[in-house]
C-alpha positions as CSV (number, residue, x, y, z in Angstrom):
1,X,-28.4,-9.6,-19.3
2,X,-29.7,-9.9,-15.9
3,X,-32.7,-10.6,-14.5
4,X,-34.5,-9.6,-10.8
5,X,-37.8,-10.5,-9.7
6,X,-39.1,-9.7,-6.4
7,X,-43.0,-11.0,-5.1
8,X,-42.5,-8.6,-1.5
9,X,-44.0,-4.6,-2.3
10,X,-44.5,-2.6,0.5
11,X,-45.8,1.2,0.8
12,X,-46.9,3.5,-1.9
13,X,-45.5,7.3,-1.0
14,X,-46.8,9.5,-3.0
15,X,-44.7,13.1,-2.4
16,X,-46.0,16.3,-3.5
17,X,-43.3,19.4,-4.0
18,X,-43.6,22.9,-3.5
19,X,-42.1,25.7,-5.1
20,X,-38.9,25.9,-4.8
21,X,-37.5,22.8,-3.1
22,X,-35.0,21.5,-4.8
23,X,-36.0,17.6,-6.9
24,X,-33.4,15.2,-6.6
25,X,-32.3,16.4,-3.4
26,X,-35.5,16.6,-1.6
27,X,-36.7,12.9,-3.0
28,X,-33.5,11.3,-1.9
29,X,-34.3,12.9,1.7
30,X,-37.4,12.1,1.9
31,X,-36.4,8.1,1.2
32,X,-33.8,8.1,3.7
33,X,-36.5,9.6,6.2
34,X,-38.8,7.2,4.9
35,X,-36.4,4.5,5.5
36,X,-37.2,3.4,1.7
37,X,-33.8,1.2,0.1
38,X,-35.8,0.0,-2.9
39,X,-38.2,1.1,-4.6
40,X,-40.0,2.1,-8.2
41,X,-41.0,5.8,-9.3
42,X,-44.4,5.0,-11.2
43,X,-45.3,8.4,-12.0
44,X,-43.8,12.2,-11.8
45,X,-45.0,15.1,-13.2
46,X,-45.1,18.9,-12.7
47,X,-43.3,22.0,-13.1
48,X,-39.7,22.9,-12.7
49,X,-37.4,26.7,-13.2
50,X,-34.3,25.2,-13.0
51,X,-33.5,21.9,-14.8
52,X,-29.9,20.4,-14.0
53,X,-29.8,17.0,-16.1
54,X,-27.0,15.1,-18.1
55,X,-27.4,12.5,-21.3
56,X,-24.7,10.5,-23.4
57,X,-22.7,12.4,-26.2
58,X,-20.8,9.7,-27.8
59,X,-21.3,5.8,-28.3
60,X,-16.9,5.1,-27.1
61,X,-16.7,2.2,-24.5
62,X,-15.7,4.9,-22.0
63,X,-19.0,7.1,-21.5
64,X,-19.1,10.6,-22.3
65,X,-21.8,13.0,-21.0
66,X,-22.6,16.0,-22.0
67,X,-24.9,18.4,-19.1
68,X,-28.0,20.7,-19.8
69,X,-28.7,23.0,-17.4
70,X,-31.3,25.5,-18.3
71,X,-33.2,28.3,-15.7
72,X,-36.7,28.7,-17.5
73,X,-40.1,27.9,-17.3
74,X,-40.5,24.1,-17.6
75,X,-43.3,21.9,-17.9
76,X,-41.9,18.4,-16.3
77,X,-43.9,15.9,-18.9
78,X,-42.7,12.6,-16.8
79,X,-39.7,10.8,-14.5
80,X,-39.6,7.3,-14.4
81,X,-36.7,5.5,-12.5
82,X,-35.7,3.0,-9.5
83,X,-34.1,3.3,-6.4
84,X,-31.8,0.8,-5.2
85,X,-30.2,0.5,-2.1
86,X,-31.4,3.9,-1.4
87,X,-29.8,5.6,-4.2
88,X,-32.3,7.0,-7.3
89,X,-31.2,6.5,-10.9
90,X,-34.2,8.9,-12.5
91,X,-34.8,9.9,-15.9
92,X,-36.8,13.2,-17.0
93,X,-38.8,14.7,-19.9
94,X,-39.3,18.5,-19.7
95,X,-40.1,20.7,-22.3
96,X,-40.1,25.0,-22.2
97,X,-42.3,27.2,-23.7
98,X,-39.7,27.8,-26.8
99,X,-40.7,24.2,-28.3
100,X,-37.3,22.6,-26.7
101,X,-37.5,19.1,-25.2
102,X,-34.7,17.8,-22.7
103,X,-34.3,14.4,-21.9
104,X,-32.0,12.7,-20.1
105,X,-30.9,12.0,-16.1
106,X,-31.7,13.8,-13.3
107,X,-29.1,16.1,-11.4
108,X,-28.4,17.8,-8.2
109,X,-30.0,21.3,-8.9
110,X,-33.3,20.7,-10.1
111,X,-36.0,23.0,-8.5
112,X,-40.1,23.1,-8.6
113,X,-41.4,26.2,-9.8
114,X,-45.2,25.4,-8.7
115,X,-45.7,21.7,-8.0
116,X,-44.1,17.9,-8.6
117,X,-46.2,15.2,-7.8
118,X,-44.4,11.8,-7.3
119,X,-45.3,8.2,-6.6
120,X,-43.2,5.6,-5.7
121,X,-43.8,1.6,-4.9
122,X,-41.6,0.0,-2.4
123,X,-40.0,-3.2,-2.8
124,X,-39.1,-5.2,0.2
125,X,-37.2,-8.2,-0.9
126,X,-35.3,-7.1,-3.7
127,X,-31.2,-6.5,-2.1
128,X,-29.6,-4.9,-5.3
129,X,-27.0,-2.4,-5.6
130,X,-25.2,-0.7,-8.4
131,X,-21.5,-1.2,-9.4
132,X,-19.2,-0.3,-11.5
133,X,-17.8,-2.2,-15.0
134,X,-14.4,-2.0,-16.4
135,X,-16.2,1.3,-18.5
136,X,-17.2,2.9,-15.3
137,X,-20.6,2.3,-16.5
138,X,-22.9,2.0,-13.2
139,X,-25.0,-1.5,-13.2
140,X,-27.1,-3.7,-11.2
141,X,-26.1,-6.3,-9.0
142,X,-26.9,-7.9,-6.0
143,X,-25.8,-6.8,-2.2
């Protein structure tokens, strides 16, 4: 295990999406612009028509994914995540209209169908990056 703390938050940014920009592609922009490195999404909610996400498919040492991608009315029920040094790692819960639930990380390809509302919490003295173990399993570590 490790363990971070940081005492230093800076701005709240709260983003709202339109139809048809693209999620993960459009937040990570948006950062940059912002000149965010660090930072917490508290909230994110909304609807999507194209969901692009990946989860695990086995428990080996060497991870295995396996990718959803679905173009359908979705209602996006939550993301929760971090970004650190300007990079996001965010997790999603959608569900469609069929009764179908998807879970998992968020990709490239994502797009709004009417709105996504986002918040995120800057941190300012928290210097953490994510590397690579022996698995190739991304983890966090300082700059």
């Amino acid at each position: 295990m490790r363990k971070y703390e940081c005492k230093e938050y800076g701005r709240v940014v709260v983003l709202h999406l339109g139809k048809g920009e693209l999620l993960l592609e459009t937040i990570t922009e948006e950062l940059k612009r912002s000149g965010i490195r660090n930072a917490i999404l508290t909230s994110g909610i909304g609807s999507l028509r194209k969901l692009e996400i990946h989860a695990i498919q086995k428990t080996s040492d060497e991870p295995c994914d396996y990718f959803i991608s679905e173009k359908k009315p979705l209602e996006l029920g939550c993301m929760q995540g971090i970004v650190l040094d300007g990079v996001p790692h965010i997790h999603i819960v959608s569900s469609s209209p069929d009764g179908n639930v998807y879970v998992g990380h968020l990709e490239p390809g994502c797009e709004v169908q009417y709105l996504a509302e986002l918040s995120f919490v800057e941190v300012l003295d928290m210097d953490l990056t994510r590397r690579t173990d022996e698995f190739g399993i991304g983890y966090i570590d300082r700059l």
